[in-house]
C-alpha positions in Angstrom: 0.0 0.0 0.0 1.6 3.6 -0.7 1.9 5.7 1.9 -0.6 8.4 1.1 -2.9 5.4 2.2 -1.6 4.4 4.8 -1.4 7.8 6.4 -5.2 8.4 5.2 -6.7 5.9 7.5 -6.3 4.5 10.9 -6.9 0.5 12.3 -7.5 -0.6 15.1 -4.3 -1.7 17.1 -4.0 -5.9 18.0 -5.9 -7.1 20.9 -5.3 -10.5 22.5 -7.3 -13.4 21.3 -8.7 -11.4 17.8 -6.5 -11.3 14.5 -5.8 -8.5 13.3 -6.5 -8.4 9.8 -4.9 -5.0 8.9 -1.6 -7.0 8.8 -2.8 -8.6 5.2 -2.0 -6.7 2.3 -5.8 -7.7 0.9 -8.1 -7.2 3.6 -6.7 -3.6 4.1 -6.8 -2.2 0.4 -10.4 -3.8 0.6 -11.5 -2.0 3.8 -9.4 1.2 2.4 -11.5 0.5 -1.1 -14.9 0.5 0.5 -15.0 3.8 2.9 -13.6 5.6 -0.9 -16.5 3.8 -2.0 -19.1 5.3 0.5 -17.2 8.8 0.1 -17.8 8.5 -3.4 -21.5 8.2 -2.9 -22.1 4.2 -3.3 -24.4 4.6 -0.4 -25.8 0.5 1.1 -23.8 -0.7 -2.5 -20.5 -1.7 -2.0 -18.1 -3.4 -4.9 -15.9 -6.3 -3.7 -14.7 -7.9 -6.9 -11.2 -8.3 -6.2 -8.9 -7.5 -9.6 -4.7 -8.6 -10.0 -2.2 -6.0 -10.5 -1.3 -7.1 -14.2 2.3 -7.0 -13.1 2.6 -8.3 -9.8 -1.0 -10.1 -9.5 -1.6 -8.5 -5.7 -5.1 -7.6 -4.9 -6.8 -4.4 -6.4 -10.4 -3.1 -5.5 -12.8 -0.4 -7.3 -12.4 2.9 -5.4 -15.5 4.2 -6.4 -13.8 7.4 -8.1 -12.9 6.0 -11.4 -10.1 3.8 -10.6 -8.8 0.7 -8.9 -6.2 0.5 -6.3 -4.3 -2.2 -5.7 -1.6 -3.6 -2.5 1.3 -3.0 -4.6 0.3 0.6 -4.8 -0.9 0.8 -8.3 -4.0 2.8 -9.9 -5.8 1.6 -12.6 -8.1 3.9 -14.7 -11.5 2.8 -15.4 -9.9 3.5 -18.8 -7.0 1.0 -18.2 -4.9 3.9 -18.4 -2.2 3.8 -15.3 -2.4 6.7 -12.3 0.8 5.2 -10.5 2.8 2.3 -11.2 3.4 -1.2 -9.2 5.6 -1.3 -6.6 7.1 -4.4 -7.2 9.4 -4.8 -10.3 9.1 -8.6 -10.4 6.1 -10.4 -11.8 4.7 -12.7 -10.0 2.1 -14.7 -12.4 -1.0 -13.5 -14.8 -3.1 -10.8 -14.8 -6.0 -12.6 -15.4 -7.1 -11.2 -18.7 -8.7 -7.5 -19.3 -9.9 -7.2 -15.4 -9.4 -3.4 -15.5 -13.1 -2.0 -16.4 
């Protein structure tokens, strides 16, 4: 996750006997990826189809404000067009087809 997101939002410190799911990668950009999605107006809809970074394959969700953002730090345009690059320089498997729209 870039930093701009992590600095954005706040999760709740470990506690003894819960799991903490703000330690995966996944479960974060998701919960990041759904309050953009009720700031963006989504109101009781909320979008979890998970997409793959097309050059790292980590998890990317709709934002709700014309792109997706992904683990690794990427955007993804609606249009496909890319709003800040993968993180990671080595790919890590397929992208899974056109999964960007």
């Amino acid at each position: 996750m870039n930093e701009d997101t992590e600095s954005a939002f706040r999760f709740a410190p470990d506690a003894d006997g819960s799991t903490n799911m703000a330690h995966d990668q996944a479960s974060t950009i998701l919960a990041v990826c759904v309050v953009h999605q009720q700031n963006a107006g989504f109101k009781n809809y909320i979008d979890l189809r998970r997409v793959e970074c097309p050059s790292c394959s980590a998890a990317g969700f709709n934002t709700g404000w014309g792109y997706w953002l992904f683990a690794c730090g990427a955007e993804i345009l609606s249009d496909g067009e890319v709003g800040a690059g993968c993180q990671h320089t080595q790919p890590s498997g397929p992208s899974g087809g056109d999964q960007h729209e």
